[in-house]
BAROVO-830070 format. One line per 10 residues: their letters; for each residue x negated, y, z negated of N, C-alpha, C. Coordinates in nm, 3 decimals, decimal comma, always signed. Layout:
BEGIN
a> X:Y:Z:X:Y:Z:X:Y:Z | ...
//
This chain:
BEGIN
xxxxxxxxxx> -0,749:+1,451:-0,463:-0,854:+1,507:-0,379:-0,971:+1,411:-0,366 | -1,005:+1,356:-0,477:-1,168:+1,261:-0,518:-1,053:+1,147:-0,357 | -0,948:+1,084:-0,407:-0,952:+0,976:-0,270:-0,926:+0,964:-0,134 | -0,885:+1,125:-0,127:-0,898:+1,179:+0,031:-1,012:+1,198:+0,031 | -1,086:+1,264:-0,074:-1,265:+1,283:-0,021:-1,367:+1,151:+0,018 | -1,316:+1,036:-0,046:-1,350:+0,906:-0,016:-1,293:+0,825:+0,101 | -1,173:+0,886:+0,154:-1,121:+0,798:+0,285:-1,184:+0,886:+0,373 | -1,206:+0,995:+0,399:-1,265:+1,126:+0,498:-1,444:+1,005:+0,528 | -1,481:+1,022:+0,414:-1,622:+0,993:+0,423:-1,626:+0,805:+0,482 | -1,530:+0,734:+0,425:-1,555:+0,569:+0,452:-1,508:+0,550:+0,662
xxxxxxxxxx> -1,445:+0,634:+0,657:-1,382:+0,667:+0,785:-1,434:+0,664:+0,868 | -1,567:+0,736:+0,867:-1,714:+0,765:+0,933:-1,800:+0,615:+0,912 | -1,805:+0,548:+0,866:-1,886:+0,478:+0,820:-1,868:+0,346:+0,949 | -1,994:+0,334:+1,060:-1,948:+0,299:+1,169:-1,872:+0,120:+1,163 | -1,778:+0,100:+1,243:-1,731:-0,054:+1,217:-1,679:-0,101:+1,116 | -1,647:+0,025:+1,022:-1,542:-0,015:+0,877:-1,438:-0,064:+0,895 | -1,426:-0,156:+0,840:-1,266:-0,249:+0,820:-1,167:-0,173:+0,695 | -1,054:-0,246:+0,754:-0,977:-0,198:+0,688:-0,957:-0,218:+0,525 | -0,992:-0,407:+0,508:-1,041:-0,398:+0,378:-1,144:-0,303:+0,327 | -1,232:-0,226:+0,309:-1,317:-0,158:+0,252:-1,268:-0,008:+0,240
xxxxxxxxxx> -1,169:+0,051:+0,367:-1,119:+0,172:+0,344:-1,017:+0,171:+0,240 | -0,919:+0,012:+0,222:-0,813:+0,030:+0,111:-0,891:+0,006:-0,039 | -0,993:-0,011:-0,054:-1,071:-0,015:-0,161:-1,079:+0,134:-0,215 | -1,073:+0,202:-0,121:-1,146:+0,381:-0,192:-0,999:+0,409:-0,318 | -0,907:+0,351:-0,305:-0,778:+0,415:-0,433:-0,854:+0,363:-0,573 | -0,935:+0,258:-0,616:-0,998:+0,171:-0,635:-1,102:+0,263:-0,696 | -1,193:+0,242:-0,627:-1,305:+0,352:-0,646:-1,274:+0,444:-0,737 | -1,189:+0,539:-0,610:-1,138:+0,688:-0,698:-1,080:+0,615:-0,841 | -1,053:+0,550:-0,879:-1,024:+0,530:-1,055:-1,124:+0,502:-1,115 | -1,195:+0,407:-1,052:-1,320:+0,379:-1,129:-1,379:+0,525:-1,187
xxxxxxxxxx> -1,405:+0,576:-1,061:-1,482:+0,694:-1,095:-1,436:+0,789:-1,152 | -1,259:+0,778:-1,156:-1,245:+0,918:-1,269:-1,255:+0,830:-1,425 | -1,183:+0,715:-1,434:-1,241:+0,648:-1,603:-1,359:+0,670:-1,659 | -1,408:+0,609:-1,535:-1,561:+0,640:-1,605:-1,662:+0,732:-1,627 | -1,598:+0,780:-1,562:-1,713:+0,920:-1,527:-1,651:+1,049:-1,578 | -1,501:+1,065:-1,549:-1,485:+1,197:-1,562:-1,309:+1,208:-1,713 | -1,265:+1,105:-1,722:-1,156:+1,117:-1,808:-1,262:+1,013:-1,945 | -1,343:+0,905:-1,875:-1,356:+0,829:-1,937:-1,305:+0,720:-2,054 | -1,189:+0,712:-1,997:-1,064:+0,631:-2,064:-1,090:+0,510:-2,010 | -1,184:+0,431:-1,966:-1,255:+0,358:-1,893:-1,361:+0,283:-2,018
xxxxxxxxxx> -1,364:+0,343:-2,108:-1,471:+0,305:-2,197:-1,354:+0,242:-2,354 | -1,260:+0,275:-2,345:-1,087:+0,184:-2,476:-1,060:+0,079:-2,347 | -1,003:+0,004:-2,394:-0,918:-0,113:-2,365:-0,774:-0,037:-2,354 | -0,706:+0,081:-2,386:-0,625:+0,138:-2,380:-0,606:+0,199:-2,249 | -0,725:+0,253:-2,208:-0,775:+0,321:-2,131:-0,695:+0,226:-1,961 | -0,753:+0,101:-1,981:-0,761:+0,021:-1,926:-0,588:-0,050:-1,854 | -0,527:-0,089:-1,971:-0,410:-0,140:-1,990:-0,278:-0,032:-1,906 | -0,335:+0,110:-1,933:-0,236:+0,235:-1,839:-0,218:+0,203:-1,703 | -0,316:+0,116:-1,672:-0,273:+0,016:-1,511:-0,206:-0,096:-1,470 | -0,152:-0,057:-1,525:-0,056:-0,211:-1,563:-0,093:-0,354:-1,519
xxxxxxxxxx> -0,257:-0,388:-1,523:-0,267:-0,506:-1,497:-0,240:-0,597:-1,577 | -0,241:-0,556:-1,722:-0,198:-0,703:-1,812:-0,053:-0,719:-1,810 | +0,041:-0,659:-1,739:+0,186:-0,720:-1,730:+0,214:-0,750:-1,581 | +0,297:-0,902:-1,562:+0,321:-0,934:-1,467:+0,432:-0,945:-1,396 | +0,563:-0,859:-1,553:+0,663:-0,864:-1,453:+0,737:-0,877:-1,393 | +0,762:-1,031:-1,408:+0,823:-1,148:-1,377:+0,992:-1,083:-1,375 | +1,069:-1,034:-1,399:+1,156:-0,965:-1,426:+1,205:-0,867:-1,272 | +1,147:-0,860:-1,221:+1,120:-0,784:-1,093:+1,036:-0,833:-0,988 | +0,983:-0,950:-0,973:+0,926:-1,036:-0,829:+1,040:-1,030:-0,799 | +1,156:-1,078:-0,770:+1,245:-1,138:-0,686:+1,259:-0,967:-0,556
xxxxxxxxxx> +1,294:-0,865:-0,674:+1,298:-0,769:-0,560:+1,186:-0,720:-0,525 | +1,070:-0,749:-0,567:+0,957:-0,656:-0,487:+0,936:-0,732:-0,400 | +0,989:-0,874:-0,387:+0,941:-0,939:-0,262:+1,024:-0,941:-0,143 | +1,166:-0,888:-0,195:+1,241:-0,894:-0,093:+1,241:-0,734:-0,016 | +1,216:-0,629:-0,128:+1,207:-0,522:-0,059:+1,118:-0,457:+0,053 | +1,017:-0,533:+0,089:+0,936:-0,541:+0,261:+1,041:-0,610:+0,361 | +1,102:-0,704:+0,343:+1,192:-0,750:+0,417:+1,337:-0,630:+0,483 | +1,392:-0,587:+0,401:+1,461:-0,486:+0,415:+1,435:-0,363:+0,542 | +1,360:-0,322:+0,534:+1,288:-0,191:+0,644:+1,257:-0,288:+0,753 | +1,200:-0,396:+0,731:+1,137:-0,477:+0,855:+1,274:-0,555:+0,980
xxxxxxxxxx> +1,307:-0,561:+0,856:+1,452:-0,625:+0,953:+1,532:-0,539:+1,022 | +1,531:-0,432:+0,944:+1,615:-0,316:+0,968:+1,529:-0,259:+1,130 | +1,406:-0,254:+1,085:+1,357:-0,189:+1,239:+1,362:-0,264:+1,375 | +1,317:-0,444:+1,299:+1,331:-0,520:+1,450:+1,481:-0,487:+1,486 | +1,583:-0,517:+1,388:+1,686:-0,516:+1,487:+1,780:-0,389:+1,591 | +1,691:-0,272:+1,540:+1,695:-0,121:+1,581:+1,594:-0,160:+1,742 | +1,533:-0,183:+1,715:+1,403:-0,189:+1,835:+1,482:-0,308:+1,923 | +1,531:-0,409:+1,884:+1,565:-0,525:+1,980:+1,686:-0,467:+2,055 | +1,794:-0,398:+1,960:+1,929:-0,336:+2,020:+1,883:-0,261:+2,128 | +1,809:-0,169:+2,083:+1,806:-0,045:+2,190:+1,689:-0,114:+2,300
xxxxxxxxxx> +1,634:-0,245:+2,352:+1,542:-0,288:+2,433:+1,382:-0,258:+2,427 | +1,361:-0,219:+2,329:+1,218:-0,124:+2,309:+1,121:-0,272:+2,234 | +1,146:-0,427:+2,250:+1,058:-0,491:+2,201:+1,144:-0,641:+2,238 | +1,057:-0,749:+2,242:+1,127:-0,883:+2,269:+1,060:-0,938:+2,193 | +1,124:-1,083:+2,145:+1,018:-1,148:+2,072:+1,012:-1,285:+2,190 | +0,881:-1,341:+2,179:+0,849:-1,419:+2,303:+0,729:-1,518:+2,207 | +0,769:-1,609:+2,120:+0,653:-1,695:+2,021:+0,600:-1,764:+2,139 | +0,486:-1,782:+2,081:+0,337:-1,863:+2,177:+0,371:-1,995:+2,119 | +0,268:-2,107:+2,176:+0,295:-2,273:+2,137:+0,200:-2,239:+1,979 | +0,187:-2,128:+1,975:+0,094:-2,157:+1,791:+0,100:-1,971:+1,739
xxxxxxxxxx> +0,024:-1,989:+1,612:+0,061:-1,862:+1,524:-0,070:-1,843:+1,480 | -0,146:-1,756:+1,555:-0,320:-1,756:+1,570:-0,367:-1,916:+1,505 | -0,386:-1,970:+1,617:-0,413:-2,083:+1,593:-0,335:-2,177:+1,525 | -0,266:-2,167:+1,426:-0,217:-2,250:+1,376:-0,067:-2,266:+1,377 | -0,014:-2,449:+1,350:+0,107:-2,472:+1,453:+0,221:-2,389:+1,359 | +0,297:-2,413:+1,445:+0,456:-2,322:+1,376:+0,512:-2,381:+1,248 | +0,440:-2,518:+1,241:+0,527:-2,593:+1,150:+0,453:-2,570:+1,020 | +0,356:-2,504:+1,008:+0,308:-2,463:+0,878:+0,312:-2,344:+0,877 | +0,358:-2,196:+0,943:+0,438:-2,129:+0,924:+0,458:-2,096:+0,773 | +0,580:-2,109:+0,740:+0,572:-2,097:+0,604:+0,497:-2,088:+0,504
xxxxxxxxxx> +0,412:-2,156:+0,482:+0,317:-2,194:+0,422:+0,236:-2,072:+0,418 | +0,181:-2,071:+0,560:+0,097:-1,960:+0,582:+0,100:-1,829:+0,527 | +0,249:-1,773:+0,601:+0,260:-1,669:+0,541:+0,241:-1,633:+0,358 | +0,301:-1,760:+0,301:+0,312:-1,713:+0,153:+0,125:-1,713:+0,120 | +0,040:-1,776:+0,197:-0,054:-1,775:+0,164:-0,134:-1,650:+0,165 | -0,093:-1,614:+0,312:-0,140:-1,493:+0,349:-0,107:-1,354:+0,284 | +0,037:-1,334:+0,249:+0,115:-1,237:+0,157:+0,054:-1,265:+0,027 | -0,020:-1,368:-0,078:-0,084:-1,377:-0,191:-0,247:-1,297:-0,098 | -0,292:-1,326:-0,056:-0,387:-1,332:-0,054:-0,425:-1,138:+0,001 | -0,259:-1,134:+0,061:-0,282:-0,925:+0,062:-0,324:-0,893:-0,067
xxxxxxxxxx> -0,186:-0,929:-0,147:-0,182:-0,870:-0,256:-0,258:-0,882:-0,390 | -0,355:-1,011:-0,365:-0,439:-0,993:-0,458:-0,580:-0,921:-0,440 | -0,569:-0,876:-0,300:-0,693:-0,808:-0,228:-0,685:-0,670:-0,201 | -0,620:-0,647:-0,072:-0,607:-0,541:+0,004:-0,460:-0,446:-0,065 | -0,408:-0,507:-0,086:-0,304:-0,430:-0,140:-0,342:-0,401:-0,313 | -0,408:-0,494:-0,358:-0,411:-0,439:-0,513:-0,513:-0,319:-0,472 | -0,622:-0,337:-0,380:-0,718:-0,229:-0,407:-0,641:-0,073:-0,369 | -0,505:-0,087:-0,306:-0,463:+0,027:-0,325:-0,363:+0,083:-0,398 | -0,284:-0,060:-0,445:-0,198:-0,017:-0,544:-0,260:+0,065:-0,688 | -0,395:-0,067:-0,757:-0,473:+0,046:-0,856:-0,428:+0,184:-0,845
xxxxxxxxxx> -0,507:+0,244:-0,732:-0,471:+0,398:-0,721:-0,369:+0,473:-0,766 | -0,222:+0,368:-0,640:-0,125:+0,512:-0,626:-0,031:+0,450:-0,748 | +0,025:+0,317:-0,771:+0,074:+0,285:-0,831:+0,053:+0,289:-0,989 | -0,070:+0,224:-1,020:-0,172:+0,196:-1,132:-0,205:+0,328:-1,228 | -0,280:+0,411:-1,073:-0,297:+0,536:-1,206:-0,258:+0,691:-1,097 | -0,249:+0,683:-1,031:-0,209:+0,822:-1,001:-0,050:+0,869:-1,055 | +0,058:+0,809:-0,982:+0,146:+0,806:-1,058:+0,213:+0,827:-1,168 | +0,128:+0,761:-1,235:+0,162:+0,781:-1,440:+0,103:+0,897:-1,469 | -0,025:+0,926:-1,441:-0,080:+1,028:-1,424:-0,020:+1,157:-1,400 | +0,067:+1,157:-1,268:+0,164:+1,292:-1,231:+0,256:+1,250:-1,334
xxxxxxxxxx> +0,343:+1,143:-1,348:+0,467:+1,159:-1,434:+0,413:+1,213:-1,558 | +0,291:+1,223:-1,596:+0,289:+1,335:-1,693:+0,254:+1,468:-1,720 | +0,303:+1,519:-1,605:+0,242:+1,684:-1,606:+0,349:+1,724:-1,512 | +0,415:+1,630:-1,454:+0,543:+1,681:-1,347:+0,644:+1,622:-1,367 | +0,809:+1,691:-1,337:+0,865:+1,563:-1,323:+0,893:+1,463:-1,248 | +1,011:+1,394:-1,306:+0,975:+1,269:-1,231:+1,018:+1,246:-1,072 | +1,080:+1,306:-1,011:+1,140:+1,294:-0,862:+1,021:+1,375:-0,821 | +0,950:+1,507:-0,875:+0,815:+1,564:-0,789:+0,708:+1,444:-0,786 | +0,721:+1,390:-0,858:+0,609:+1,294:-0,882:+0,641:+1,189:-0,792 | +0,703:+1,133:-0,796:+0,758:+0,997:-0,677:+0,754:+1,042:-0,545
xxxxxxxxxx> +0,780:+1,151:-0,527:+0,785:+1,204:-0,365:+0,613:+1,254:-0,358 | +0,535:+1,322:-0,424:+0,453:+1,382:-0,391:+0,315:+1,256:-0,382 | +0,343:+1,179:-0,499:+0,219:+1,077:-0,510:+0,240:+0,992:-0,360 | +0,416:+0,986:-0,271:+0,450:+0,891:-0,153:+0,348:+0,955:-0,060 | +0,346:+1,114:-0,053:+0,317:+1,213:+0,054:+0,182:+1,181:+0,052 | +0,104:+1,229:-0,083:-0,068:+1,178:-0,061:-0,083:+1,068:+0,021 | -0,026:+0,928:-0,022:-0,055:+0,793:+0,020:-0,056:+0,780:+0,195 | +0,072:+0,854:+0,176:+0,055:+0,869:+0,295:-0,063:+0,947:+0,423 | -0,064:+1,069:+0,372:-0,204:+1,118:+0,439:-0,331:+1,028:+0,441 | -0,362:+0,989:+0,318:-0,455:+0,921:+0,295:-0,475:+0,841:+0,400
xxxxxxxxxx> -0,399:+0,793:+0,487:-0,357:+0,717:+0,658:-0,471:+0,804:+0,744 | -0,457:+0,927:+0,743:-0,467:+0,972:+0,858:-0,622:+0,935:+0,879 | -0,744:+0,958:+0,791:-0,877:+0,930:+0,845:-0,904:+0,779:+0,916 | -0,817:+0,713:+0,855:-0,842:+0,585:+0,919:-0,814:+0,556:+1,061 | -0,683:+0,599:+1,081:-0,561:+0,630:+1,196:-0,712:+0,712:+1,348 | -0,728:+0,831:+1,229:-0,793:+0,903:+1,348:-0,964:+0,899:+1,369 | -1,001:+0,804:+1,337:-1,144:+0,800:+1,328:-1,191:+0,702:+1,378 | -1,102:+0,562:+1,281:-1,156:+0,481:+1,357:-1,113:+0,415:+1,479 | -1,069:+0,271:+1,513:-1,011:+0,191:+1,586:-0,976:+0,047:+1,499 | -0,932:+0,079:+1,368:-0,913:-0,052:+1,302:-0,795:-0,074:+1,234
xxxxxxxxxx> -0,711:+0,049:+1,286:-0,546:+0,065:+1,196:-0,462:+0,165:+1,329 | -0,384:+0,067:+1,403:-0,306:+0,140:+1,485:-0,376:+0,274:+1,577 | -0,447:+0,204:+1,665:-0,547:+0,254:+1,719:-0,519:+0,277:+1,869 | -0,384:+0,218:+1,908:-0,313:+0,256:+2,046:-0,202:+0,280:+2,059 | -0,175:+0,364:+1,943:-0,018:+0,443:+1,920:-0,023:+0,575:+1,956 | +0,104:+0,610:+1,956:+0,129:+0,744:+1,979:+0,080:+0,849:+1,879 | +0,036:+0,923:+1,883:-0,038:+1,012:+1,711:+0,074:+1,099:+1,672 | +0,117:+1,119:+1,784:+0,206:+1,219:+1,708:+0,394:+1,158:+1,660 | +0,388:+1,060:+1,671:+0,507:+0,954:+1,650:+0,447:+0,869:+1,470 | +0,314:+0,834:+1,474:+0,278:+0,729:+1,399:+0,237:+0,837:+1,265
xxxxxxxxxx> +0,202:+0,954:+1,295:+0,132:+1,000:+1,186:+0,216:+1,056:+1,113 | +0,380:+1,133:+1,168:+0,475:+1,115:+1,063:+0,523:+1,034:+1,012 | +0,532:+0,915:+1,087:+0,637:+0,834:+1,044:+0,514:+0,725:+0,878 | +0,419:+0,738:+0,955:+0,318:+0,685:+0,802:+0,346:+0,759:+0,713 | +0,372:+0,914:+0,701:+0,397:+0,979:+0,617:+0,549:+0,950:+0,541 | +0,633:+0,990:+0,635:+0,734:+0,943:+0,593:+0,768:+0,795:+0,526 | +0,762:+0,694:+0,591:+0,787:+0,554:+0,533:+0,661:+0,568:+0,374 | +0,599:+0,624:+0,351:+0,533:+0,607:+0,182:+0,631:+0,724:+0,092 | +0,643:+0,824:+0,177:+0,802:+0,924:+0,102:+0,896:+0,824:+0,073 | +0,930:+0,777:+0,141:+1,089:+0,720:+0,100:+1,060:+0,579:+0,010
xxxxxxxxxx> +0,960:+0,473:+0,041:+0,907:+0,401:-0,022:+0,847:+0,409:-0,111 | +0,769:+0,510:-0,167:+0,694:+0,549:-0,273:+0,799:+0,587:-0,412 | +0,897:+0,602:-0,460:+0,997:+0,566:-0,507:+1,053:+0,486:-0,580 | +1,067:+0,363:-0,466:+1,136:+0,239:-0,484:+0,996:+0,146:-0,538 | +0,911:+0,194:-0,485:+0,814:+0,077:-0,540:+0,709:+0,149:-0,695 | +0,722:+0,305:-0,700:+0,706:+0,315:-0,840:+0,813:+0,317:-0,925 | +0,942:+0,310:-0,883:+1,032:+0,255:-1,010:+1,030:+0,149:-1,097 | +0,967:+0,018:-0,999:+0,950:-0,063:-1,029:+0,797:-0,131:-1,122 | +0,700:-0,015:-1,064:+0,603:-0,021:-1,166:+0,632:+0,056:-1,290 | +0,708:+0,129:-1,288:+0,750:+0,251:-1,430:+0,811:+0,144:-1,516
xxxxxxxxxx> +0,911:+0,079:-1,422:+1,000:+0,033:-1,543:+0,954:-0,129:-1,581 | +0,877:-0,211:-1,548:+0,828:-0,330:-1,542:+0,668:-0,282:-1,612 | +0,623:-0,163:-1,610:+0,488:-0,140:-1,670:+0,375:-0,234:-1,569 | +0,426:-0,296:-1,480:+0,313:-0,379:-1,434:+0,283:-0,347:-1,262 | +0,186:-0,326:-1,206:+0,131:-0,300:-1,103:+0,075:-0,445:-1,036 | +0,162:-0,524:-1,074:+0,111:-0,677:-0,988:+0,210:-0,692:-0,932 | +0,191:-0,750:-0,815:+0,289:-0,807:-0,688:+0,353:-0,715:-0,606 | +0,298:-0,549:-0,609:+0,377:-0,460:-0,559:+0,310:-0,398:-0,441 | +0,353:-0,522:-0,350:+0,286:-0,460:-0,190:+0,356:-0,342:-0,143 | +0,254:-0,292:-0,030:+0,313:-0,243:+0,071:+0,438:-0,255:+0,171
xxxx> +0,530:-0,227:+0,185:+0,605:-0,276:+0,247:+0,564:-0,220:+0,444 | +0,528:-0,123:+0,431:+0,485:-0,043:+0,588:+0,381:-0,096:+0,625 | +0,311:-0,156:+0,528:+0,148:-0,251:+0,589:+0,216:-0,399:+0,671 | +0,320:-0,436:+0,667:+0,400:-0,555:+0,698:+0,408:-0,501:+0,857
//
């Protein structure tokens, strides 16, 4: 509730970017450690987020698992004619031949930003959080379902996240793709203990 009450309110906040709305999962922990569980004040407290493990054991698939859905949709969308791909002489500004590069730069630079400020939340501590008062398939589906809503103030307020889509096409399917994904990517924080490197795959 505390990080729907924080995306409702940042939502409003005129000319907000999208970095600052994925910050509120973020927030909302801060503010329940500290303020209201105060498990924020042990080093124990702290560690239940799995930032001191990295994991290593599981990069290979968390990086390949954004690839999977993505491929899967271009080549759904290209079959049935609903998209072309048509590359420009450059890749916002910069040439094709660093490409590569880019991207891995750019994919570090989500995930040590925009994506950690929301993994904290759903991954980090909401999650562990339900897996202990529910079980575990309510918990994987229900923590996907929040994440997902959590979409909608942004979706419908502002103009800075899919802002000339269909609403009534985009606002299930956001829902849905963190259901079915929400899952696969807390298995991998459950069983690795670590909440590093575990993007979004639907932000792709």
């Amino acid at each position: 509730m505390l990080v729907l009450l924080l995306a409702v309110g940042f939502s409003f906040i005129p000319h907000v970017n999208t970095f600052a709305y994925m910050m509120t999962p973020t927030i909302a922990v801060l503010i329940m450690m500290l303020i209201v569980t105060r498990d924020g004040y042990r080093i124990s407290g702290w560690k239940k987020l799995g930032l001191h493990k990295l994991g290593f054991k599981s990069w290979g698939f968390a990086l390949v698992v954004p690839i999977i859905p993505l491929a899967v949709g271009f080549v759904v969308a290209y079959a049935a004619n609903l998209s072309s791909f048509e590359p420009g002489s450059d890749f916002e500004g910069f040439s094709w031949t660093v490409f590569p590069l880019l991207i891995v730069f750019l994919y570090i630079k989500s995930v040590l930003t925009q994506s950690m400020g929301e993994e904290l939340g759903w991954r980090g501590y909401l999650l562990p959080t339900m897996l202990g008062c529910m079980g575990r398939k309510k918990a994987m589906l229900l923590h996907g379902a929040v994440h997902g809503v959590w979409h909608f103030p942004l979706i419908l307020n502002t103009e800075a996240y899919h802002s000339d889509e269909n609403l009534w096409l985009l606002l299930p399917m956001t829902v849905l793709s963190t259901i079915f994904l929400g899952p696969v990517i807390g298995e991998i924080r459950m069983r690795t203990g670590s909440v590093n490197l575990l993007d979004d795959p639907h932000h792709a």
